[in-house]
ROGULUM-58946 format. One record per residue: x, y, z of N, C-alpha, C in turn. Coordinates in Angstrom, 1 decimal. Layout:
N
<rec <X,Y,Z>,<X,Y,Z>,<X,Y,Z>>
...
***
This chain:
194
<rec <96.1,-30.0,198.4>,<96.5,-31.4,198.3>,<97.3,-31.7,199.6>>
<rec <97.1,-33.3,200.0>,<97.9,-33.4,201.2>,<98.8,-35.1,200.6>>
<rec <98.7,-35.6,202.2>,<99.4,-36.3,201.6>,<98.6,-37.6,201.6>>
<rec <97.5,-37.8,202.3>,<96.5,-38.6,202.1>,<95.6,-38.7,201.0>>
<rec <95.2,-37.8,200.4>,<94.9,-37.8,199.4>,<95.8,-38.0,197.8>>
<rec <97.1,-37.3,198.2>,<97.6,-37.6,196.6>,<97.9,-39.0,197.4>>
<rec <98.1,-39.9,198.4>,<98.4,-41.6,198.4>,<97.2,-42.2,197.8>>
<rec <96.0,-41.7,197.9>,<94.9,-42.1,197.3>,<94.6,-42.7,195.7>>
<rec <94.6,-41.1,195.2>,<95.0,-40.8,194.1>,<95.8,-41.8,193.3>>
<rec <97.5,-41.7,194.0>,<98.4,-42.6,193.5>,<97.8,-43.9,193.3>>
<rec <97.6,-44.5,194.3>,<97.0,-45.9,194.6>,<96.0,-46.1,192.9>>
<rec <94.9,-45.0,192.7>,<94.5,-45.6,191.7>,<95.1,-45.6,190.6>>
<rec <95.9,-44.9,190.1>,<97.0,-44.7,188.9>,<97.8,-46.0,189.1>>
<rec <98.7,-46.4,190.0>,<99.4,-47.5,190.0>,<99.1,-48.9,188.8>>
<rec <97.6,-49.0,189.2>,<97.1,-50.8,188.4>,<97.0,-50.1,186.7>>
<rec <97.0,-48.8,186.3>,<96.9,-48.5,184.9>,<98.6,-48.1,184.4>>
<rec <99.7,-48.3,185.1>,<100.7,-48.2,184.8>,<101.7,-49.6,183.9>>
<rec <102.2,-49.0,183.2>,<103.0,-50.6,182.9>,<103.8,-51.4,183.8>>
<rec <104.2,-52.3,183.8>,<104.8,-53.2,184.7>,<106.4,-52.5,184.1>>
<rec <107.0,-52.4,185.4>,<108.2,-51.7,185.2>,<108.8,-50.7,185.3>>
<rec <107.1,-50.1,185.0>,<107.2,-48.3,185.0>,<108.2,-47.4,185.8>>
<rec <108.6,-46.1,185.6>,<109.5,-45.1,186.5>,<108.3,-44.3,186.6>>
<rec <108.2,-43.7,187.6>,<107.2,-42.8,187.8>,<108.4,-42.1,188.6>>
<rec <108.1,-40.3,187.7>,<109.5,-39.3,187.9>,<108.3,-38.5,189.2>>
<rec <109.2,-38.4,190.0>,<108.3,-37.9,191.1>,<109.2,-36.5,191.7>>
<rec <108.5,-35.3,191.7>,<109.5,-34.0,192.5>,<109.2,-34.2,193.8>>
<rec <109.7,-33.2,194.7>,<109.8,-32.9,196.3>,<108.6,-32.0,196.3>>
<rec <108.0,-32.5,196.6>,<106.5,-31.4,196.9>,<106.1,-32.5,198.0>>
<rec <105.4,-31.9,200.0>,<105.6,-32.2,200.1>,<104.8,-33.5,200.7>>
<rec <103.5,-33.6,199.8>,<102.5,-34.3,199.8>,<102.9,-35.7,199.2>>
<rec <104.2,-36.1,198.2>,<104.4,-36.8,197.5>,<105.6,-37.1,198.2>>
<rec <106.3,-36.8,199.2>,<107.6,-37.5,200.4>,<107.0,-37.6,201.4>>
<rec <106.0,-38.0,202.0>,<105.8,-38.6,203.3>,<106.4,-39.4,203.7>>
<rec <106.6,-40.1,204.5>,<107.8,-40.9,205.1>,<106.7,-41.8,205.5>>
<rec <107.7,-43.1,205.2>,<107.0,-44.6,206.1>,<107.0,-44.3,207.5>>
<rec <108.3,-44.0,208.4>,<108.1,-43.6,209.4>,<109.3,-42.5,209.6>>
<rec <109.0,-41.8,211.1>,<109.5,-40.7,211.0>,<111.1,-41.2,211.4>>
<rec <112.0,-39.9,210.4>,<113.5,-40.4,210.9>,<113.7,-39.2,212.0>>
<rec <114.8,-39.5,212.8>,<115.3,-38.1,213.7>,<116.0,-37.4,212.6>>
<rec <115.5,-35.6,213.7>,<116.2,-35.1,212.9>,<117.3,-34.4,214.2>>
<rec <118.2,-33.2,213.9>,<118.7,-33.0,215.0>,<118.0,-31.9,215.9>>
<rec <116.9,-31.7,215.6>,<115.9,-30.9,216.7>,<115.4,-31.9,217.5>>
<rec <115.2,-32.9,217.4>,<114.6,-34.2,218.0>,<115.6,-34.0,219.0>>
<rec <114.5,-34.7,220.6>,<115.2,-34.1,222.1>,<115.9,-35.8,222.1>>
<rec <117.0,-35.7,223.1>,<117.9,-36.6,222.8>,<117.1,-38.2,223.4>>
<rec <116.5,-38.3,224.6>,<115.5,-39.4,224.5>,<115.0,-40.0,223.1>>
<rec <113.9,-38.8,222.6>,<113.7,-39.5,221.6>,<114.6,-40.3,220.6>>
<rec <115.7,-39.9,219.9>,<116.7,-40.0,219.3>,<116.8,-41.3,220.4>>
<rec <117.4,-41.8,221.4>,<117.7,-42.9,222.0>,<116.6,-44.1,221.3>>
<rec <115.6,-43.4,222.1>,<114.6,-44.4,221.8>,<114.2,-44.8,220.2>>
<rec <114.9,-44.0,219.3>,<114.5,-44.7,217.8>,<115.9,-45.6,217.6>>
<rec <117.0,-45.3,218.2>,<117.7,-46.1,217.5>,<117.8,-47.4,218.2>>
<rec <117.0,-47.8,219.9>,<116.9,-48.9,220.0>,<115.9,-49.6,219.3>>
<rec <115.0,-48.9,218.8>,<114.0,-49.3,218.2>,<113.9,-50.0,216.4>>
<rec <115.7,-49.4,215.9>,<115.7,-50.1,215.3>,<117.3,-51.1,215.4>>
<rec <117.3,-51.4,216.7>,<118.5,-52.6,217.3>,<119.9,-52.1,217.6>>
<rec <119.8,-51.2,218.0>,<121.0,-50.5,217.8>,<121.2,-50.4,219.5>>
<rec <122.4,-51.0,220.2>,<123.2,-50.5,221.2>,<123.5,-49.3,221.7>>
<rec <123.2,-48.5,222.1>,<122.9,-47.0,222.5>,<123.2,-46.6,223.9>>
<rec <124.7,-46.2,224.1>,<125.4,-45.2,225.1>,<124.2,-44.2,225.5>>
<rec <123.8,-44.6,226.4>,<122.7,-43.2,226.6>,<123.4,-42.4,227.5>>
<rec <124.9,-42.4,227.6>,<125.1,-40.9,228.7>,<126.0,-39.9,226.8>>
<rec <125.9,-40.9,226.3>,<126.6,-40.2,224.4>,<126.0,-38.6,224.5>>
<rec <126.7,-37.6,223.9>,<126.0,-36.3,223.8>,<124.6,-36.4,222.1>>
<rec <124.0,-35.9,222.4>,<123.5,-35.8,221.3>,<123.6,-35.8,219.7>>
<rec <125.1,-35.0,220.1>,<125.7,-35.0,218.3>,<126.0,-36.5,218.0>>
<rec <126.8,-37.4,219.2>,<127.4,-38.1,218.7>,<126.1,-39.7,218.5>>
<rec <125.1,-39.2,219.3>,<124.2,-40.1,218.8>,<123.5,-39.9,217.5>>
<rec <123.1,-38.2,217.0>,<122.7,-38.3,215.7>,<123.6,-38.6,214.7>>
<rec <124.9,-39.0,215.2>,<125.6,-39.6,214.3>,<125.6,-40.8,213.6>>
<rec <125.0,-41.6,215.1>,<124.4,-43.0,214.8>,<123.5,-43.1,214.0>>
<rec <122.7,-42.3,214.4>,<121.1,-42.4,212.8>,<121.7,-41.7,211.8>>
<rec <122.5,-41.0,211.7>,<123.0,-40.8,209.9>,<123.7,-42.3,209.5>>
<rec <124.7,-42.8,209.8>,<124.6,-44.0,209.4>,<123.4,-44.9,209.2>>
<rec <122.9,-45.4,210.1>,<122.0,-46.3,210.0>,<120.7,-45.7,209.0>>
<rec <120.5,-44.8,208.6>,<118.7,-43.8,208.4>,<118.6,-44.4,207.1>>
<rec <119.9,-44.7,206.0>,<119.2,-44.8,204.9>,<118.6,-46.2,204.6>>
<rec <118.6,-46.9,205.8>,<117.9,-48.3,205.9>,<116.7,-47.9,206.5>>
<rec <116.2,-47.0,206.6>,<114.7,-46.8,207.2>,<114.2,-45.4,207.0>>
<rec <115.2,-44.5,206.4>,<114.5,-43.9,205.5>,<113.6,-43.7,203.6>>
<rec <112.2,-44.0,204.2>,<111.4,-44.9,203.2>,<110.1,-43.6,202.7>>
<rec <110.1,-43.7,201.9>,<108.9,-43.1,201.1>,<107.0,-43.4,201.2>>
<rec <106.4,-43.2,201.5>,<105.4,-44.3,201.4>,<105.0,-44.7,200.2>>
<rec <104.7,-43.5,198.9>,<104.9,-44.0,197.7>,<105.3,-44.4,197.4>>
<rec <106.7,-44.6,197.5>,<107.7,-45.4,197.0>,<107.5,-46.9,197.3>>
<rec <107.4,-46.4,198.7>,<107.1,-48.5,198.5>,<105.8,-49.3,198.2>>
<rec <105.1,-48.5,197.9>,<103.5,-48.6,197.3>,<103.8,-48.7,195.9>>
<rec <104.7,-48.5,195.2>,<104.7,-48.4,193.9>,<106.3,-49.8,194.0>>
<rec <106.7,-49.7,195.2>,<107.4,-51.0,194.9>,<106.8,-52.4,194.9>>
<rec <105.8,-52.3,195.3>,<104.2,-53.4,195.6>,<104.1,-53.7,194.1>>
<rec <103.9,-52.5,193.2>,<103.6,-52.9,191.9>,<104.9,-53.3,191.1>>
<rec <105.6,-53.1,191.4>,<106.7,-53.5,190.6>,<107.2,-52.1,189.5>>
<rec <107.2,-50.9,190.3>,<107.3,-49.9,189.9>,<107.7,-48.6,190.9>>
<rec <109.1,-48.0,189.9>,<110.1,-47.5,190.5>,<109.9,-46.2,190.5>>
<rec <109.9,-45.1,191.7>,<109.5,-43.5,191.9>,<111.3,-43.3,191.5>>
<rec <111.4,-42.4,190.7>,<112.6,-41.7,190.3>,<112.4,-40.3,190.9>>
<rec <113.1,-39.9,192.2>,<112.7,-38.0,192.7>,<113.6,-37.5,191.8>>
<rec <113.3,-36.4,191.6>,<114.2,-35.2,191.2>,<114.9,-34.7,192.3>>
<rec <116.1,-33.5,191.6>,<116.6,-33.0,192.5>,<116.0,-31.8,193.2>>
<rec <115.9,-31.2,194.2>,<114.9,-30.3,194.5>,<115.2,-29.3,193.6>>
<rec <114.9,-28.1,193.7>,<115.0,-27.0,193.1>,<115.5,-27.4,191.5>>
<rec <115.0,-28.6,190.5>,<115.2,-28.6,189.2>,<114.0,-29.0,188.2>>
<rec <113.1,-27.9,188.6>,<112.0,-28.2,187.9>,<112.1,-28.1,186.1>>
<rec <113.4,-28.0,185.4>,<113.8,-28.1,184.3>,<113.7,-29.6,184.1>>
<rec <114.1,-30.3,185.0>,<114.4,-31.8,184.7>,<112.8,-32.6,184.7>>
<rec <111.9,-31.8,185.0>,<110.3,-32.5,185.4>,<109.4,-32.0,183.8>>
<rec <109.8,-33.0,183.2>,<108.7,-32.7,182.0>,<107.0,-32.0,181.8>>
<rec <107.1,-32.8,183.3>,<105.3,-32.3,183.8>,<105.7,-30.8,183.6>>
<rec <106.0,-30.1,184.4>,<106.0,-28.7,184.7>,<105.8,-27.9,183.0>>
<rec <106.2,-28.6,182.0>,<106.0,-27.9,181.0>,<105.0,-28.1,180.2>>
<rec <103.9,-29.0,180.6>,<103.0,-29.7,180.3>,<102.1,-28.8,181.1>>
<rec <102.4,-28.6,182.2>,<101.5,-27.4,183.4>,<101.5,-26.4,183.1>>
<rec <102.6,-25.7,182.8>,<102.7,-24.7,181.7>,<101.9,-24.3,180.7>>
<rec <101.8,-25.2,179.8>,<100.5,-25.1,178.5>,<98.9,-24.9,179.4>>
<rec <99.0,-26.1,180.1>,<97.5,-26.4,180.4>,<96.8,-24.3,181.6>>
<rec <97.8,-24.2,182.5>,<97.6,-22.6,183.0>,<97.3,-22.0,182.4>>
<rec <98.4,-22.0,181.1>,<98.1,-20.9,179.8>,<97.2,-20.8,179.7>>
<rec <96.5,-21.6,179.2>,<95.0,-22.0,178.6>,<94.0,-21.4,179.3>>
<rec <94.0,-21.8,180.4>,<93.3,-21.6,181.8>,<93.4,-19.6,181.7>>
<rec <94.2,-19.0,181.6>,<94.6,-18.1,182.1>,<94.1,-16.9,180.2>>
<rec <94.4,-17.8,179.6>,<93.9,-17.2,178.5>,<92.1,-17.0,178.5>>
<rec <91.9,-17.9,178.3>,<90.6,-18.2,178.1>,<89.6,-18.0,179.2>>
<rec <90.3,-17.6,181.0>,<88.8,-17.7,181.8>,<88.6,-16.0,182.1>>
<rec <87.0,-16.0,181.4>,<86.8,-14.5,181.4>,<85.1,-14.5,182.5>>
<rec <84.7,-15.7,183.5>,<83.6,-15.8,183.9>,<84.3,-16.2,185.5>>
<rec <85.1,-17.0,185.7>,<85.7,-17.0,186.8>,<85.2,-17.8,187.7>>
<rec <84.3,-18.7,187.5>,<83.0,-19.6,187.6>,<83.5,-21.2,187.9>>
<rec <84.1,-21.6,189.3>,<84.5,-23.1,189.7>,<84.2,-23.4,188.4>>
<rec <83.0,-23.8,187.6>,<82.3,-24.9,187.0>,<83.4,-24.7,185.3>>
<rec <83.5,-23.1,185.1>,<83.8,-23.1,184.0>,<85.6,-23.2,184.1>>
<rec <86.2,-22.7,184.9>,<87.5,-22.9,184.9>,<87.9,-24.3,185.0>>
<rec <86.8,-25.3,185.7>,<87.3,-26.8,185.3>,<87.1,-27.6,184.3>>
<rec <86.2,-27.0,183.4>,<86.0,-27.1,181.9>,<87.6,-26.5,181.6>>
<rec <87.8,-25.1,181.3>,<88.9,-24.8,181.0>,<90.3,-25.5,181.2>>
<rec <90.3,-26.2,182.3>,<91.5,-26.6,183.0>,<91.8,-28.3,182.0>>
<rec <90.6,-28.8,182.3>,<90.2,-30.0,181.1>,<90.5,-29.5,179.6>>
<rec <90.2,-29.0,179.1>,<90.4,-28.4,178.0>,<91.9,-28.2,177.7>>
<rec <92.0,-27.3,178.1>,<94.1,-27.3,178.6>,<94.8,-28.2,178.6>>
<rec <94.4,-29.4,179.5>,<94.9,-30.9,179.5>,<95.0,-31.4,178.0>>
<rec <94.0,-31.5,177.4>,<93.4,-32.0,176.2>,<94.6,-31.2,175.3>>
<rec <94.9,-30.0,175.5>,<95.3,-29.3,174.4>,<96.9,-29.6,174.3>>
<rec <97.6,-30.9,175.2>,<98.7,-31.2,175.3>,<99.1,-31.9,174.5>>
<rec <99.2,-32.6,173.2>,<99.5,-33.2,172.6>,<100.4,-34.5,172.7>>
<rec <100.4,-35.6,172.1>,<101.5,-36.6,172.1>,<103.1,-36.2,172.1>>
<rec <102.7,-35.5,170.5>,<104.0,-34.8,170.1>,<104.4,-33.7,171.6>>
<rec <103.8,-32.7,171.5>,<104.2,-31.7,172.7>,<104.9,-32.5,174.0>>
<rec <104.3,-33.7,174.5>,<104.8,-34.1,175.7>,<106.1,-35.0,174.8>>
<rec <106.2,-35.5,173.8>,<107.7,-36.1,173.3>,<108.4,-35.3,173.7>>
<rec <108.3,-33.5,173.3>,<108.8,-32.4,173.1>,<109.6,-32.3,174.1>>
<rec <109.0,-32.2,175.3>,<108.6,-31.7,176.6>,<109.9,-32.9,177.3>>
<rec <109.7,-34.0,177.0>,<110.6,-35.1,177.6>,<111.7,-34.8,176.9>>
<rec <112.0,-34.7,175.5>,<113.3,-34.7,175.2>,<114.4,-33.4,175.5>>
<rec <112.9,-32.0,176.2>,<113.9,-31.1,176.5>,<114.7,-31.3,178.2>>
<rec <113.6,-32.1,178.9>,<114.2,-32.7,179.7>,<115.7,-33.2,180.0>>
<rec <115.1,-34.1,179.2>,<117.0,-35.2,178.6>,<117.8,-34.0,178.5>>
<rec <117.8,-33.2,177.6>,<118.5,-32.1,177.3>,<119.4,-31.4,178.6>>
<rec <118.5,-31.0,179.1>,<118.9,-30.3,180.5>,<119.5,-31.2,181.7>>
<rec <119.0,-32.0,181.7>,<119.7,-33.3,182.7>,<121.4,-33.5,182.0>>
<rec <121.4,-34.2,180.5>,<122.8,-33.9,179.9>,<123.4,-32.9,180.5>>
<rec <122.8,-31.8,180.1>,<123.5,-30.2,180.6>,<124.4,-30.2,181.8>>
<rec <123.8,-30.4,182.5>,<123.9,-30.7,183.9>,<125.4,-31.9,184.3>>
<rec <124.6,-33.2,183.7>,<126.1,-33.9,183.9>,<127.4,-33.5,183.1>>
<rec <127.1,-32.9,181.5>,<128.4,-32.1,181.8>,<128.9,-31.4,182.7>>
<rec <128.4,-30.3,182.6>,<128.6,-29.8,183.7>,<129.4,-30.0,185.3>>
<rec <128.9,-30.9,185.3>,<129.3,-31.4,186.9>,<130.5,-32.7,186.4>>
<rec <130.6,-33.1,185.0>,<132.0,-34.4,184.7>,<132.8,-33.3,184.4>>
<rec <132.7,-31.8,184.1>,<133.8,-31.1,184.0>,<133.7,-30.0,185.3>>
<rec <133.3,-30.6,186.0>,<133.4,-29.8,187.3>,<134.7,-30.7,187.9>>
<rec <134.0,-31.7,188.3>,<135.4,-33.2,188.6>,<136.7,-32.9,187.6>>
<rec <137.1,-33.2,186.4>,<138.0,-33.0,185.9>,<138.6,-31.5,186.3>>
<rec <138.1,-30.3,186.3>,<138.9,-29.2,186.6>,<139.4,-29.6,188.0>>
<rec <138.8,-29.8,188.7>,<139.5,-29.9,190.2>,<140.1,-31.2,190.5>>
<rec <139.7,-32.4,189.4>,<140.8,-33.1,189.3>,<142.3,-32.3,189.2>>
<rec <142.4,-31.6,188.2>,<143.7,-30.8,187.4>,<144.1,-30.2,188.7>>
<rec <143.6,-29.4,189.6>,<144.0,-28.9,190.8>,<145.3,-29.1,191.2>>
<rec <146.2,-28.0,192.2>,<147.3,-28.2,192.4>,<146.9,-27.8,193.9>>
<rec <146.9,-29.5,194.3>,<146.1,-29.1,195.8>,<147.5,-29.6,197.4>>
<rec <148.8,-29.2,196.6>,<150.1,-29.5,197.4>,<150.0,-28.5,198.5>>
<rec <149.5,-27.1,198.3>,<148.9,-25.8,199.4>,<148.0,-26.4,200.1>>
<rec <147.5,-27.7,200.2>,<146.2,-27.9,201.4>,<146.7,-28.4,202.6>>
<rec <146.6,-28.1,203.2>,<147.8,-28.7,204.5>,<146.4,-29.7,205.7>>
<rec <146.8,-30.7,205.4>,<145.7,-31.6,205.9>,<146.2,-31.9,207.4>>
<rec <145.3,-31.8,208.4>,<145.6,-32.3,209.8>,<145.0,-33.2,210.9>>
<rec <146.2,-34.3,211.0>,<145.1,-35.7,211.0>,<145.7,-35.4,212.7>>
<rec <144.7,-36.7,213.5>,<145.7,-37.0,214.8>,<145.7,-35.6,215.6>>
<rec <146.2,-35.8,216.5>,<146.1,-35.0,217.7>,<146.8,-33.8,217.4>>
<rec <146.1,-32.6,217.7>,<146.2,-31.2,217.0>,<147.3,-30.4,218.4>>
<rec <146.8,-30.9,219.8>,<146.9,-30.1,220.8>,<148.3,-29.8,220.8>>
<rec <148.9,-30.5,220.7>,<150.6,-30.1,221.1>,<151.0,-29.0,220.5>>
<rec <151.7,-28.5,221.1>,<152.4,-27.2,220.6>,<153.5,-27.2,220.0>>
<rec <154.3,-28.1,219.8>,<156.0,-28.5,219.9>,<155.9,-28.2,218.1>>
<rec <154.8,-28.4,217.4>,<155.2,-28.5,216.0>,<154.5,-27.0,215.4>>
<rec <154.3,-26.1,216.0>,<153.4,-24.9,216.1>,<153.5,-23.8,214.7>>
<rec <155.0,-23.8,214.5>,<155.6,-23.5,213.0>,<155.6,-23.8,212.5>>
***
């Protein structure tokens, strides 16, 4: 799979979608292509100049490099763009990504799950022709119910998780953070050294 073809792909699924639709999308990386490319901080410092005049931005070009990719982290999430995404914003339909590494939260994957099984049970010829019969078959063998299943264990796990992380905040709300000795303003002097 690349990325030209799953935009393909996509493209035909879009007009069979409902108006409104979320289409839950993970990080794989045929499905994040970028509209255009953003810097990153490997990018040589020319280039990095030359994108941020490119998108109107006043640019110190004797700046060191850090302090210009500073500039494109502010400005990037105005032009950091998906191409799906905005293909599916054409239709009037919204790509939801997951978080990377939470394939618990992707209903699909449990759905891919069954259909492998299947695949994995049943191919004893090994034969292109018949494994994609099998693979078909697999699909088929996913039920309504099952994929209800499948989404509500989702939900489940996503809950999980924002607990998790609203009593993450509260505990370190509770914190007795008077030991943090914060240091603003000019550090160099010595005179306050104790």
């Amino acid at each position: 799979m690349n990325g030209d073809t799953f935009y393909d792909w996509f493209c035909g699924v879009l007009p069979k979608l409902k108006e409104n639709a979320v289409i839950v999308m993970d990080n794989a990386s045929y499905h994040s292509v970028k509209q255009h490319p953003i810097p990153t901080i490997a990018w040589r410092k020319d280039k990095i100049i030359e994108w941020l005049t490119s998108k109107g931005c006043h640019v110190n070009t004797s700046l060191v490099k850090h302090l210009l990719w500073e500039k494109v982290q502010e400005i990037r999430h105005h032009h950091d763009k998906y191409i799906i995404d905005e293909e599916a914003l054409k239709s009037n339909e919204i790509v939801l990504r997951l978080p990377p590494y939470h394939c618990e939260l992707n209903a699909i994957e449990m759905a891919w799950s069954v259909v492998k099984n299947h695949v994995k049970m049943n191919n004893t010829t090994f034969k292109i022709n018949d494994v994609k019969q099998l693979l078909m078959d697999g699909v088929r063998n996913v039920t309504p119910d099952m994929w209800a299943n499948f989404v509500s264990h989702a939900m489940k796990e996503e809950n999980k998780l924002c607990t998790i992380d609203n009593n993450t905040d509260e505990l370190l709300d509770q914190q007795d953070t008077s030991h943090i000795m914060q240091i603003t303003g000019d550090t160099s002097s010595s005179d306050d050294s104790d």
